[in-house]
PDB file as gemmi writes it, atoms N, CA and C in Angstrom:
CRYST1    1.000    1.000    1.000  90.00  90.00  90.00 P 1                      
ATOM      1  N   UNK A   1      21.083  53.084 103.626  1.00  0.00           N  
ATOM      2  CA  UNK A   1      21.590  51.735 103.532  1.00  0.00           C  
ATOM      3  C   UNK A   1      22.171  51.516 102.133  1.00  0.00           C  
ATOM      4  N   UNK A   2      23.678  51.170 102.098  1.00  0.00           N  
ATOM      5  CA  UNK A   2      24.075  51.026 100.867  1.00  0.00           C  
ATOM      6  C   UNK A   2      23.797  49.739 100.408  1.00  0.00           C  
ATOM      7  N   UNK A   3      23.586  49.464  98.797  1.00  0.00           N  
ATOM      8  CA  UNK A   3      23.067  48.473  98.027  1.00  0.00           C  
ATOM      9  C   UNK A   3      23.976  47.651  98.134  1.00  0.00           C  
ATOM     10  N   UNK A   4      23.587  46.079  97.994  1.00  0.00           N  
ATOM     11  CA  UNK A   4      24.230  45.125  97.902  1.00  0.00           C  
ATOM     12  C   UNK A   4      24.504  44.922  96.340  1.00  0.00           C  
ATOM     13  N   UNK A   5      26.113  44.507  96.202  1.00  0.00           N  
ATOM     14  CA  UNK A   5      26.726  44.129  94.848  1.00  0.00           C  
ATOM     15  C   UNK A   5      27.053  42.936  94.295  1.00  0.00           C  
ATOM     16  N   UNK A   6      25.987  42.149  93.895  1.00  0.00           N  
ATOM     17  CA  UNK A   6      26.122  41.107  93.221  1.00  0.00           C  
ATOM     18  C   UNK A   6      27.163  40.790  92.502  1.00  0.00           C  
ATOM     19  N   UNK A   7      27.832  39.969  92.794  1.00  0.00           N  
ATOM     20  CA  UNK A   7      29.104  39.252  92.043  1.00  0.00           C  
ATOM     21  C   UNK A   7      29.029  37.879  91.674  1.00  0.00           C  
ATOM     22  N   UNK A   8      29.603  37.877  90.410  1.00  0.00           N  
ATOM     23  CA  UNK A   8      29.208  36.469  89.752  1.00  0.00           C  
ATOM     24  C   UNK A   8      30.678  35.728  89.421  1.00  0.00           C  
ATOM     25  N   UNK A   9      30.947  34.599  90.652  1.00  0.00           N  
ATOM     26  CA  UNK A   9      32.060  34.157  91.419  1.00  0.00           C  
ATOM     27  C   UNK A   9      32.551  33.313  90.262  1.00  0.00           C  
ATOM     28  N   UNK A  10      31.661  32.947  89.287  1.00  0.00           N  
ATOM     29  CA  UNK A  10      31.942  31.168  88.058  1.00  0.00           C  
ATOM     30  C   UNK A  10      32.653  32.075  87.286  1.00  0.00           C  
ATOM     31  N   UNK A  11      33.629  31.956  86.497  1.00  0.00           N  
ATOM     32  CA  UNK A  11      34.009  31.784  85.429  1.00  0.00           C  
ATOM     33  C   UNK A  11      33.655  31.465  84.495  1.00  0.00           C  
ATOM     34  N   UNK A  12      33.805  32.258  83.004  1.00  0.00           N  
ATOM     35  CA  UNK A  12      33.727  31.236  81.918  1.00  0.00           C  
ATOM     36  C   UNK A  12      33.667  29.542  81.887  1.00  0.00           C  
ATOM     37  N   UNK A  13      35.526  29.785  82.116  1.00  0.00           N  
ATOM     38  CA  UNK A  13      35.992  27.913  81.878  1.00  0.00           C  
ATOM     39  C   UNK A  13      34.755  27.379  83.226  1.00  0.00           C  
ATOM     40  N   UNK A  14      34.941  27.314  84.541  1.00  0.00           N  
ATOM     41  CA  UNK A  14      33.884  26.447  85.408  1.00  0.00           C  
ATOM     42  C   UNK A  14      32.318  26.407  84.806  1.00  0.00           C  
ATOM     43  N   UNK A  15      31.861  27.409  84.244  1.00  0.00           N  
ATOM     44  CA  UNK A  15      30.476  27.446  83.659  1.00  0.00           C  
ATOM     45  C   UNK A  15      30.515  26.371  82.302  1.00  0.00           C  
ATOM     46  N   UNK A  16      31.186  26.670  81.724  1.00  0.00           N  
ATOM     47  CA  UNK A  16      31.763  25.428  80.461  1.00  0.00           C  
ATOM     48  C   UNK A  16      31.554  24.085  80.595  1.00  0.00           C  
ATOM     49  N   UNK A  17      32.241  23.762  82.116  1.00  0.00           N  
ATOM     50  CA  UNK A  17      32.691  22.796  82.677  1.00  0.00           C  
ATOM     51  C   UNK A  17      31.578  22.075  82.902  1.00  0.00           C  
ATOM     52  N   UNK A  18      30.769  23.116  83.824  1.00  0.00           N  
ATOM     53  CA  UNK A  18      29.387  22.529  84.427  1.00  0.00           C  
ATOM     54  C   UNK A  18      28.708  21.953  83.365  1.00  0.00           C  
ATOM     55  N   UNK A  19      28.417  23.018  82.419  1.00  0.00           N  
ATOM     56  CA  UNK A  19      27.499  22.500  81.196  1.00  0.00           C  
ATOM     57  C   UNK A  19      27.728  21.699  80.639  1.00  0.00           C  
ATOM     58  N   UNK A  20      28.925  21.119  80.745  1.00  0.00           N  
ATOM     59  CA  UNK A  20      29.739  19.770  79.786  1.00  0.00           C  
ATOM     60  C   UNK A  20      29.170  18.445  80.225  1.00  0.00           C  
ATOM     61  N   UNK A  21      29.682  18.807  81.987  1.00  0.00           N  
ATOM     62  CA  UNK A  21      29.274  17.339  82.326  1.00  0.00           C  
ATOM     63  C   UNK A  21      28.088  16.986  82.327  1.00  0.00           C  
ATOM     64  N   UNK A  22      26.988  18.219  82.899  1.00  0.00           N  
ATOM     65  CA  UNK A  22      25.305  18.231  82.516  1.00  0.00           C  
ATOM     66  C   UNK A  22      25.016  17.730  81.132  1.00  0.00           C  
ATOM     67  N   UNK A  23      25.328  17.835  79.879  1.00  0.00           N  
ATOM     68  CA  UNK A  23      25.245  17.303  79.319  1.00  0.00           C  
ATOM     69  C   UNK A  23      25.898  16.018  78.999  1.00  0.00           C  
ATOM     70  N   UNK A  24      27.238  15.858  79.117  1.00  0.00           N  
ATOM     71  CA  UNK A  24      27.674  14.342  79.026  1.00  0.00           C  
ATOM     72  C   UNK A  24      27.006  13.529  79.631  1.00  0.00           C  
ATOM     73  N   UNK A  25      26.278  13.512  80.698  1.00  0.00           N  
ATOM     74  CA  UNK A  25      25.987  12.591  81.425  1.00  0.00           C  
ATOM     75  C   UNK A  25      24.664  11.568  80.852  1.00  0.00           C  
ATOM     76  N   UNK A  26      24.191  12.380  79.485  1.00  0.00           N  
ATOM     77  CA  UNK A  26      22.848  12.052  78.988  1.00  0.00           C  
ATOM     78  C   UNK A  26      23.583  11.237  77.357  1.00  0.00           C  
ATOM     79  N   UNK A  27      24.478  11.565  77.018  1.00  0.00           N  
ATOM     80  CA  UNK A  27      25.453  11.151  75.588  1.00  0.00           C  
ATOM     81  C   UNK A  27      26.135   9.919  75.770  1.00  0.00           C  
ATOM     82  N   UNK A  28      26.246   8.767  75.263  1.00  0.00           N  
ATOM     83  CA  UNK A  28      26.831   8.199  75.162  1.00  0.00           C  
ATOM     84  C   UNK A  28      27.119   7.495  73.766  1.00  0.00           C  
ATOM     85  N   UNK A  29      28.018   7.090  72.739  1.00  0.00           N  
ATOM     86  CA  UNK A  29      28.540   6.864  71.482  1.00  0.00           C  
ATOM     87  C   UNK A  29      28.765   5.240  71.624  1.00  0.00           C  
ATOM     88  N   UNK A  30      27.984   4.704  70.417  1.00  0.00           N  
ATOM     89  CA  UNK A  30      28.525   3.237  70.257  1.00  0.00           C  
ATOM     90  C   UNK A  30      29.038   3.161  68.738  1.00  0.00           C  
ATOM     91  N   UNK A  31      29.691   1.647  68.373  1.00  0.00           N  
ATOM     92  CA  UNK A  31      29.777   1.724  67.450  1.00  0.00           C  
ATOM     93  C   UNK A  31      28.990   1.943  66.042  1.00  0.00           C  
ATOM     94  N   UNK A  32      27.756   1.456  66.387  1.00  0.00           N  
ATOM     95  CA  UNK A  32      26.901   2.145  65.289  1.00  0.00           C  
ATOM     96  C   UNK A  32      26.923   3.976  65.453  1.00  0.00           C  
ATOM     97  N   UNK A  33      26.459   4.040  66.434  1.00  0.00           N  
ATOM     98  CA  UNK A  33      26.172   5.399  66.283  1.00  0.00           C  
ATOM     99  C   UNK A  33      27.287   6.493  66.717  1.00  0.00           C  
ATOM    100  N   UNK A  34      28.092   6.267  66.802  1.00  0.00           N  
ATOM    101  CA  UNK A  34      29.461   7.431  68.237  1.00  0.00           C  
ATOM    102  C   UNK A  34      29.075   8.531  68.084  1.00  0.00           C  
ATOM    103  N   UNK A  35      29.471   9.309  69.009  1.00  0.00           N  
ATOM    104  CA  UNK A  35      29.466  10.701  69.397  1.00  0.00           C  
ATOM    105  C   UNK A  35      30.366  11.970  68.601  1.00  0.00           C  
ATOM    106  N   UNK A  36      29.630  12.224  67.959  1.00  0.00           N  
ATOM    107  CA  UNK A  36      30.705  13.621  67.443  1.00  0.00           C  
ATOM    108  C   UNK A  36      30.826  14.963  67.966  1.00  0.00           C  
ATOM    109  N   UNK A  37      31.408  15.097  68.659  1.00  0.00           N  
ATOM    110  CA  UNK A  37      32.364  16.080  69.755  1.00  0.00           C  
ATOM    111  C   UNK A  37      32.622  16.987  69.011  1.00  0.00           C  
ATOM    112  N   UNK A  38      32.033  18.512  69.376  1.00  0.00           N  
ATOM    113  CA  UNK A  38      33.133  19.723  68.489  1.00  0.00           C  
ATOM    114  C   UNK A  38      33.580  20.272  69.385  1.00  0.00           C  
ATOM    115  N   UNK A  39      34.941  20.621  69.363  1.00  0.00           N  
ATOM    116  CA  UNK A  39      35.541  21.290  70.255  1.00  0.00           C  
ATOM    117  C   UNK A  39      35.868  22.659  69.665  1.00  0.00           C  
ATOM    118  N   UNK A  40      36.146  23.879  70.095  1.00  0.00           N  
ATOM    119  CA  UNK A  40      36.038  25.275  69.649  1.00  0.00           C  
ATOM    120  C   UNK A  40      37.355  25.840  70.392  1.00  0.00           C  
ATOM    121  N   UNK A  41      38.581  26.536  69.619  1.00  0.00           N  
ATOM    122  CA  UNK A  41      39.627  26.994  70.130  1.00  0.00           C  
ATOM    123  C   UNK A  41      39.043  28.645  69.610  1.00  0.00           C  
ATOM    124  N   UNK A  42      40.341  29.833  69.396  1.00  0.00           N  
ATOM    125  CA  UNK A  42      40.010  31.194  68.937  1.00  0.00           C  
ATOM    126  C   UNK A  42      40.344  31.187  67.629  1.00  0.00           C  
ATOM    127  N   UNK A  43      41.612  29.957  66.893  1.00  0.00           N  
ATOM    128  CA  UNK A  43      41.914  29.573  65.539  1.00  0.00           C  
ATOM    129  C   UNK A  43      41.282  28.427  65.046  1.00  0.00           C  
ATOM    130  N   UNK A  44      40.894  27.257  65.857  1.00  0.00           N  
ATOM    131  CA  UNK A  44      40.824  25.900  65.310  1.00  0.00           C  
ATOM    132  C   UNK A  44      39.055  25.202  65.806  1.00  0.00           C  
ATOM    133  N   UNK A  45      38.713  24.361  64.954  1.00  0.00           N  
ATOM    134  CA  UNK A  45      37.589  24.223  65.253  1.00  0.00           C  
ATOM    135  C   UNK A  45      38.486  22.008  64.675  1.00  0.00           C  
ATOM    136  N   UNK A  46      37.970  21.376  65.971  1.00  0.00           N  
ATOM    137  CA  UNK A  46      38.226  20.033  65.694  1.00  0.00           C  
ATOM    138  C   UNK A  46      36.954  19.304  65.873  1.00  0.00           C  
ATOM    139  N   UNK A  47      36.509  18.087  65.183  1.00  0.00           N  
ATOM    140  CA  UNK A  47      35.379  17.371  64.998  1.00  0.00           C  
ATOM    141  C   UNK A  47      35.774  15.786  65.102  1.00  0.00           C  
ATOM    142  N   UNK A  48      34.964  15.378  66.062  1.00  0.00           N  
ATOM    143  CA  UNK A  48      35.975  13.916  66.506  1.00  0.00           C  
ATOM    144  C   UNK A  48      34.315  12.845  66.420  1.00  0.00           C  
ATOM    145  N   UNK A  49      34.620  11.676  66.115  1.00  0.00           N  
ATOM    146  CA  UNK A  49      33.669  10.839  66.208  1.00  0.00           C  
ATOM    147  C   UNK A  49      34.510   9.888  66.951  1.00  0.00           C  
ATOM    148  N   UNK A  50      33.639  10.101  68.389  1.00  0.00           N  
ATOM    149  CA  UNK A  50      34.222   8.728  69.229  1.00  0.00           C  
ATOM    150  C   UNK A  50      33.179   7.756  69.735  1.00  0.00           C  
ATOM    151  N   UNK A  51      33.470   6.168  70.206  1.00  0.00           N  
ATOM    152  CA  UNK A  51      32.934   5.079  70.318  1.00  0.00           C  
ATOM    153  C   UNK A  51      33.172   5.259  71.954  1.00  0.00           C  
ATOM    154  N   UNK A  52      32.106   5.875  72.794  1.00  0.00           N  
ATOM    155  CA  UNK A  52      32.602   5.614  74.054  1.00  0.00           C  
ATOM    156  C   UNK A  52      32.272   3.663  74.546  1.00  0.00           C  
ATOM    157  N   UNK A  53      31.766   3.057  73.550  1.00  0.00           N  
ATOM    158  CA  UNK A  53      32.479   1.434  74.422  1.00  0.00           C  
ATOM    159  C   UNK A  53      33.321   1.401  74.509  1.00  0.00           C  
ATOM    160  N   UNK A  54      34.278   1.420  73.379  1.00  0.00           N  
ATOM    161  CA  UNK A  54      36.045   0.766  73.260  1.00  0.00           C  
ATOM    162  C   UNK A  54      36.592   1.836  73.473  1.00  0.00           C  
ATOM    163  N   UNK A  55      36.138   3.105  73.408  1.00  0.00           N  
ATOM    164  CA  UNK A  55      36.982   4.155  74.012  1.00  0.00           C  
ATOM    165  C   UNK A  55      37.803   4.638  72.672  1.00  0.00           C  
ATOM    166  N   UNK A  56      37.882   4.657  71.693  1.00  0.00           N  
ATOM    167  CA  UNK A  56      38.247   4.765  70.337  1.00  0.00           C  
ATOM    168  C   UNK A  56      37.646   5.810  69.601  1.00  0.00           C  
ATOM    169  N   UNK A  57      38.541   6.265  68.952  1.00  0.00           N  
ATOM    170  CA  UNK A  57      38.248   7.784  67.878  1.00  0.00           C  
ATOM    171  C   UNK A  57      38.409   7.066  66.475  1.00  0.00           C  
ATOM    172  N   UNK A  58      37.325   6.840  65.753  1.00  0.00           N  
ATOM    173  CA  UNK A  58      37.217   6.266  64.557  1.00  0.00           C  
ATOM    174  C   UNK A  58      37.635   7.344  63.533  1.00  0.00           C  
ATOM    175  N   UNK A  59      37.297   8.796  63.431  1.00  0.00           N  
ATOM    176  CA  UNK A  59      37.663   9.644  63.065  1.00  0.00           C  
ATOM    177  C   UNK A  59      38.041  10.727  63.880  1.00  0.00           C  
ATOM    178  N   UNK A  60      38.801  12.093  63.031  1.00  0.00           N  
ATOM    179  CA  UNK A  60      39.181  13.429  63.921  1.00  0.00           C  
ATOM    180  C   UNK A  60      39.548  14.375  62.776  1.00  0.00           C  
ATOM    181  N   UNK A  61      38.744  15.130  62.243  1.00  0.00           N  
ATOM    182  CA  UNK A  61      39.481  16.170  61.858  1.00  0.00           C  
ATOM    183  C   UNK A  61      39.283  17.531  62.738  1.00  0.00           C  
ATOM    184  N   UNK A  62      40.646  18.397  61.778  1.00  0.00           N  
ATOM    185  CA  UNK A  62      41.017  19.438  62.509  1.00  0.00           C  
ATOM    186  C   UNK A  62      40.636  20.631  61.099  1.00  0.00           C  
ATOM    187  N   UNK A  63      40.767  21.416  61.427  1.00  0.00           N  
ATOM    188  CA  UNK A  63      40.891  22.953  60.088  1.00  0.00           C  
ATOM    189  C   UNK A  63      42.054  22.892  59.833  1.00  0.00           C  
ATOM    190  N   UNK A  64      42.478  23.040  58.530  1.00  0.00           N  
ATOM    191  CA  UNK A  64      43.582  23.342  57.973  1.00  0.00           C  
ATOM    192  C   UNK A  64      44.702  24.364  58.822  1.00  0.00           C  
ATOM    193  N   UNK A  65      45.734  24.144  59.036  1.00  0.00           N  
ATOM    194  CA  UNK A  65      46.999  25.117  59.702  1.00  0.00           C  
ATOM    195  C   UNK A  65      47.162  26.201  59.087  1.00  0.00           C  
ATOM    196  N   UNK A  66      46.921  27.638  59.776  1.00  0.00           N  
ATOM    197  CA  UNK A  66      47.252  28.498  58.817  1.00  0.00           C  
ATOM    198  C   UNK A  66      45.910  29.188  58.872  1.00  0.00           C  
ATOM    199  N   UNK A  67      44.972  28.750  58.562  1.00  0.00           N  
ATOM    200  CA  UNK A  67      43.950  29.595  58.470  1.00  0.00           C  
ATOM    201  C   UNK A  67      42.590  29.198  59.761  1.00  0.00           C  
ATOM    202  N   UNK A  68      42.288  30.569  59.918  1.00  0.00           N  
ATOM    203  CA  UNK A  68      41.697  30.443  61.417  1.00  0.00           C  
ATOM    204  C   UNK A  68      39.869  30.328  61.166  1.00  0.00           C  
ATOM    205  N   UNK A  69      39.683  29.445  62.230  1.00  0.00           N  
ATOM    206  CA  UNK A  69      37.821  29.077  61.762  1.00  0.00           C  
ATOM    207  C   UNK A  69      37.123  29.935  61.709  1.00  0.00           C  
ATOM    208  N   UNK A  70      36.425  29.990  60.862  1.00  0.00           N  
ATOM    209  CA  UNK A  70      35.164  30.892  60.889  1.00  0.00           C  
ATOM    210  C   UNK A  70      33.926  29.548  60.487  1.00  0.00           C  
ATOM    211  N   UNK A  71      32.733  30.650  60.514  1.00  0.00           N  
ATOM    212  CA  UNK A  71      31.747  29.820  60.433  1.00  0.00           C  
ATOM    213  C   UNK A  71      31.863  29.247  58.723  1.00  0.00           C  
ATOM    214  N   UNK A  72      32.145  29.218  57.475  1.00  0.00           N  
ATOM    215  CA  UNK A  72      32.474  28.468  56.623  1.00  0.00           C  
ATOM    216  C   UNK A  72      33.131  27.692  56.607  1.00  0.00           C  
ATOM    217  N   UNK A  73      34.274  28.246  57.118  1.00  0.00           N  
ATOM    218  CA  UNK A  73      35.254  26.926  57.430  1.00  0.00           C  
ATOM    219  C   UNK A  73      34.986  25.836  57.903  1.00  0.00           C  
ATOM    220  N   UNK A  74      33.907  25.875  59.481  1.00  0.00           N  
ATOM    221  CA  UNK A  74      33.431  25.075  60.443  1.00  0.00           C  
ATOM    222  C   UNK A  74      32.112  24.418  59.475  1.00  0.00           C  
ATOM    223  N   UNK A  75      31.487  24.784  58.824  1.00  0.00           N  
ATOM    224  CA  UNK A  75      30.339  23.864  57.893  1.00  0.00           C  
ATOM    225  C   UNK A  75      31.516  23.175  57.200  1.00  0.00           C  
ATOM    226  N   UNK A  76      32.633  23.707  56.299  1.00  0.00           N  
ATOM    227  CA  UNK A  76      33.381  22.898  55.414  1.00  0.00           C  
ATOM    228  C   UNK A  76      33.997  21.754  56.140  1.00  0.00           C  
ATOM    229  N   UNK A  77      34.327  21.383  57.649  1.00  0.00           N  
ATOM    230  CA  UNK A  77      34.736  20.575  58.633  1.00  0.00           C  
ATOM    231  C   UNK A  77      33.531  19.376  58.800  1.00  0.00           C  
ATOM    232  N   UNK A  78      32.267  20.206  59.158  1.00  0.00           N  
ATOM    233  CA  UNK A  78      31.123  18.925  59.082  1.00  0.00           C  
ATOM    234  C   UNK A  78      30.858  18.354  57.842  1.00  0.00           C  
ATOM    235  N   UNK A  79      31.279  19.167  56.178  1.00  0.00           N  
ATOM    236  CA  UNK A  79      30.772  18.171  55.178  1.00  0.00           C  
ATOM    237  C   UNK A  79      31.896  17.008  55.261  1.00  0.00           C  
ATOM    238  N   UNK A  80      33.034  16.935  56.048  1.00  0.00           N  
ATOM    239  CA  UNK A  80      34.149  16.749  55.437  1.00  0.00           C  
ATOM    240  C   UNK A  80      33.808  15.382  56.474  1.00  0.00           C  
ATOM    241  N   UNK A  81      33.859  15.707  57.274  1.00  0.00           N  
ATOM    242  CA  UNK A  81      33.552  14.237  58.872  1.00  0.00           C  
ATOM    243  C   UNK A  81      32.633  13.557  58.105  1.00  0.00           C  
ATOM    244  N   UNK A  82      31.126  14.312  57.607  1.00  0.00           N  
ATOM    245  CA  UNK A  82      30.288  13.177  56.951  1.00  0.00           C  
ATOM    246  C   UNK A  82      30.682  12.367  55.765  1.00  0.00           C  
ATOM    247  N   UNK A  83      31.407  13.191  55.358  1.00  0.00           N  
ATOM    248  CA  UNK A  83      31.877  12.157  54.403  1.00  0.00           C  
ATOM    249  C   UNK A  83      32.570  11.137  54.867  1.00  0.00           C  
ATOM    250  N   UNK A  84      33.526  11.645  55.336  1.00  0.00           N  
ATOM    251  CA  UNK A  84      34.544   9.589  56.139  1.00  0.00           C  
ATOM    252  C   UNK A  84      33.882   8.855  56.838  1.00  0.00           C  
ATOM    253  N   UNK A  85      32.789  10.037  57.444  1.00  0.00           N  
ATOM    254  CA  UNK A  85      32.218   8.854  57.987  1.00  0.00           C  
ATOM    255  C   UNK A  85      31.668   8.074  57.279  1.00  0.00           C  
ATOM    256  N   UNK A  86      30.395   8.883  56.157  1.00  0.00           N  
ATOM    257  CA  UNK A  86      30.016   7.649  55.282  1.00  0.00           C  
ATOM    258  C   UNK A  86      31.215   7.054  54.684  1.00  0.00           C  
ATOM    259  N   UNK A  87      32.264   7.227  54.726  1.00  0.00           N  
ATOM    260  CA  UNK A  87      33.136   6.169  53.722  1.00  0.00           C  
ATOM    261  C   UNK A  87      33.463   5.046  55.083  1.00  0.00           C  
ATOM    262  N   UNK A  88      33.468   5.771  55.917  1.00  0.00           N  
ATOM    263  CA  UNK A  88      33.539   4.483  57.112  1.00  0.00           C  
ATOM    264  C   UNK A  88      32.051   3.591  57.411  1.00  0.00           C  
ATOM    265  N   UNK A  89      31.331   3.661  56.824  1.00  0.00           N  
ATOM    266  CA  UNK A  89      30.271   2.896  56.724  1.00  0.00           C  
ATOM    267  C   UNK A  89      29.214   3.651  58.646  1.00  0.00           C  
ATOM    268  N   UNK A  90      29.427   4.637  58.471  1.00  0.00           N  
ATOM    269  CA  UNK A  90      28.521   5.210  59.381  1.00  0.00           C  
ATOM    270  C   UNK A  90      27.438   6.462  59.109  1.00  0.00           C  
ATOM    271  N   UNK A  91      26.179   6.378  59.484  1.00  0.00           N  
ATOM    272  CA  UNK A  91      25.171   7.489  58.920  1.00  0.00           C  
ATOM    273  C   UNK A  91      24.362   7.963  59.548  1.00  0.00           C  
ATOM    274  N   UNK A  92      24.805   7.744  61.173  1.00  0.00           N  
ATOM    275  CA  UNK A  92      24.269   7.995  62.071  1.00  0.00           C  
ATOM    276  C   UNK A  92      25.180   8.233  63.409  1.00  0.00           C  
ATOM    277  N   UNK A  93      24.588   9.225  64.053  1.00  0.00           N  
ATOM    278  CA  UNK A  93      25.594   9.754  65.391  1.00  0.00           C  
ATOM    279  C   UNK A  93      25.216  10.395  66.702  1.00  0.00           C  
ATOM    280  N   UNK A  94      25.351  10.733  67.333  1.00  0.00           N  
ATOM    281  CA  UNK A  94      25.179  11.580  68.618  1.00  0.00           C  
ATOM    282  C   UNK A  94      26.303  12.669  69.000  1.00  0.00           C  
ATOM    283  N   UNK A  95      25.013  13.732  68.826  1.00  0.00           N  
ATOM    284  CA  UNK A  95      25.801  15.529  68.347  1.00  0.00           C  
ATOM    285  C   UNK A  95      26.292  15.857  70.006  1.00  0.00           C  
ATOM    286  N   UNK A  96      27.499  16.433  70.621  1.00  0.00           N  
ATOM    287  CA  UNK A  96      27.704  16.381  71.581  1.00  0.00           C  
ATOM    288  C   UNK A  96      28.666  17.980  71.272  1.00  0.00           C  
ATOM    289  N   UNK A  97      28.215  19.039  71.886  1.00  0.00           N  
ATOM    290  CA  UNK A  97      29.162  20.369  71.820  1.00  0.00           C  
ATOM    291  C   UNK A  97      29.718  20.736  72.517  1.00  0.00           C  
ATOM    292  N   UNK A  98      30.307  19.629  73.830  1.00  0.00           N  
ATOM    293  CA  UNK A  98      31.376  20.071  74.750  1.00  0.00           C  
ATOM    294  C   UNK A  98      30.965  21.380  75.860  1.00  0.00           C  
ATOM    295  N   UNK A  99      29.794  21.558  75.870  1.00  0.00           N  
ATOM    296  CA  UNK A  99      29.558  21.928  76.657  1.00  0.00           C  
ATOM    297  C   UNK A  99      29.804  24.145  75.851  1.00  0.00           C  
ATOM    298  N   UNK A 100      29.922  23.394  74.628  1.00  0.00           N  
ATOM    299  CA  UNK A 100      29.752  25.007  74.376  1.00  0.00           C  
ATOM    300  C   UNK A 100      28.543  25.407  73.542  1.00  0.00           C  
ATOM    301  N   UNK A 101      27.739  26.535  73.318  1.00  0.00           N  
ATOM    302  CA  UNK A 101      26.457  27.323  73.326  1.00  0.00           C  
ATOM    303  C   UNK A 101      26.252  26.456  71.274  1.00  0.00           C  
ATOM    304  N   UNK A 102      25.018  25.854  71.222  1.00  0.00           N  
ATOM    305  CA  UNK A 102      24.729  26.062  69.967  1.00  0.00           C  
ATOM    306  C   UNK A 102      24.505  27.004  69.136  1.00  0.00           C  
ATOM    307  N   UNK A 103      25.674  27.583  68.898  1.00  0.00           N  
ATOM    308  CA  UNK A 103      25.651  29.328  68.189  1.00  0.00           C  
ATOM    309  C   UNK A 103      27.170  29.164  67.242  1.00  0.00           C  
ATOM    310  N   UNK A 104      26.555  29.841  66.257  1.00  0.00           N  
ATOM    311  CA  UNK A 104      28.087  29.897  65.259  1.00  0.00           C  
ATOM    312  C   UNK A 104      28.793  29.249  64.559  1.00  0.00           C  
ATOM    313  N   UNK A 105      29.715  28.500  65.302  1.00  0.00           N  
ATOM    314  CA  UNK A 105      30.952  27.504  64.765  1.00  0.00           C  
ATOM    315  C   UNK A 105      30.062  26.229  64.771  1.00  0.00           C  
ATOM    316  N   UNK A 106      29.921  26.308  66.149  1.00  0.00           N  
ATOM    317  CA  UNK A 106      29.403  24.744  66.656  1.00  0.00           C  
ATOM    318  C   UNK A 106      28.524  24.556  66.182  1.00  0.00           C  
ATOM    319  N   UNK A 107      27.280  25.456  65.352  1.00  0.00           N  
ATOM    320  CA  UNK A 107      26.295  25.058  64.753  1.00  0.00           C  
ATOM    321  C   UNK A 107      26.447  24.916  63.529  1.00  0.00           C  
ATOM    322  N   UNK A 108      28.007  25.780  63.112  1.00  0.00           N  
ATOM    323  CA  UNK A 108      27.910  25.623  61.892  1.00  0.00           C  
ATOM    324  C   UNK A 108      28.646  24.040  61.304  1.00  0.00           C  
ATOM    325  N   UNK A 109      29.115  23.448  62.330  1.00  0.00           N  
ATOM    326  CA  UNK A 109      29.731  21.895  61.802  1.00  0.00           C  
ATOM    327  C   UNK A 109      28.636  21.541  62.155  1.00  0.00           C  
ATOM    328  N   UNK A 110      27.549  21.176  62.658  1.00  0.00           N  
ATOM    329  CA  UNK A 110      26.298  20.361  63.048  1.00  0.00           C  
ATOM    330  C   UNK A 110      25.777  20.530  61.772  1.00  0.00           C  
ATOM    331  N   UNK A 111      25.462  21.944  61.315  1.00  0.00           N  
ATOM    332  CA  UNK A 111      24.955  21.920  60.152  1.00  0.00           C  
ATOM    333  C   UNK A 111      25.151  21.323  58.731  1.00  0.00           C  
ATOM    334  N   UNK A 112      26.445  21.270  58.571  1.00  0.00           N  
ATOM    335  CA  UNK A 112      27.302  20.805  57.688  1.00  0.00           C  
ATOM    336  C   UNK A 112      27.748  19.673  57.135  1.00  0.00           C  
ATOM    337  N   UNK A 113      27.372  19.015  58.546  1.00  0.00           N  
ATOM    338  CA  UNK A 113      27.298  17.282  58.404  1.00  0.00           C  
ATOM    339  C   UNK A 113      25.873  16.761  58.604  1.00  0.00           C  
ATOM    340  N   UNK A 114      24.750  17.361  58.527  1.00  0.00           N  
ATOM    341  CA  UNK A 114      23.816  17.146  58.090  1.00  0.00           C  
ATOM    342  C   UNK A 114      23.861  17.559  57.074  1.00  0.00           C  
ATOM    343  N   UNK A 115      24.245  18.438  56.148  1.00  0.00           N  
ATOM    344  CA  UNK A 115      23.697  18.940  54.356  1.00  0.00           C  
ATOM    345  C   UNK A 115      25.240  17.658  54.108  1.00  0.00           C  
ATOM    346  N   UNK A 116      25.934  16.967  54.889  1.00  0.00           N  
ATOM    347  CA  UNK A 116      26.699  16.020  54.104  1.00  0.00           C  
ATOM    348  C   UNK A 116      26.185  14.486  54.193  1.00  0.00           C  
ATOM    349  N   UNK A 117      25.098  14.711  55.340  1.00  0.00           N  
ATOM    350  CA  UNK A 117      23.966  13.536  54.907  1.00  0.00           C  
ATOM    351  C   UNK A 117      24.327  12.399  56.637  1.00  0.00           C  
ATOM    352  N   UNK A 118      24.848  13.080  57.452  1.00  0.00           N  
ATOM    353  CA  UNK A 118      24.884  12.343  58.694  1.00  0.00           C  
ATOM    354  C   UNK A 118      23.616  12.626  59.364  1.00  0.00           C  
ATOM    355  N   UNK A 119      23.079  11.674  60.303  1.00  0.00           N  
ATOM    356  CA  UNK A 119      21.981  11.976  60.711  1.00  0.00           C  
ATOM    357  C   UNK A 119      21.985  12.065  62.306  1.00  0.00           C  
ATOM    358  N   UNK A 120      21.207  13.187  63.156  1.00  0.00           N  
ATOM    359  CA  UNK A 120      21.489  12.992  64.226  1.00  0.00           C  
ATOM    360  C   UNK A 120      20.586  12.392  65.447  1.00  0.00           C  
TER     361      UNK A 120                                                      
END                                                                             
């Protein structure tokens, strides 16, 4: 009797997907506190603080053009959000990683805007 061959039908992107909304569904951002979103490309690492009441992005940065993220770069992105944010009079947030693995990049902006004094 020949063996049966397990095949694993999900994808990356649908596995992503799943995990996104599994977690969105527990996140939500107000104006005291919004949600800071990291999103993860193969060059760019972007960090967004949004207000899901009004639906509004109070802040967004991106990595500099030209040079591709690594994990320094991605801490130098979270000191950089905590800061506007504290200059936007915010010091508090809800960490949200899009549904991608707390490893690396994504940990390394989480990290980064905590040693820049945001709290999560």
């Amino acid at each position: 009797m020949a063996k049966k061959i397990l095949k694993r039908t999900d994808s990356k992107v649908a596995t992503r997907a799943r995990r996104r909304r599994r977690i969105r569904k527990d996140l939500n951002g107000t104006a005291q506190r919004p949600r800071l979103c990291v999103t993860k490309t193969n060059t760019s690492i972007v960090a967004q603080l949004i207000d899901d009441d009004t639906g509004t992005t109070p802040l967004q940065l991106k990595t500099p053009k030209g040079k591709t993220a690594n994990v320094g770069l991605a801490t130098e992105v979270g000191k950089q959000v905590a800061a506007q944010a504290k200059a936007k009079g915010i010091s508090q947030c809800v960490f949200d990683r899009a549904g991608n693995l707390y490893h690396g990049r994504v940990a390394a902006v989480a990290n980064g805007a905590r040693e820049g004094g945001l709290k999560f």
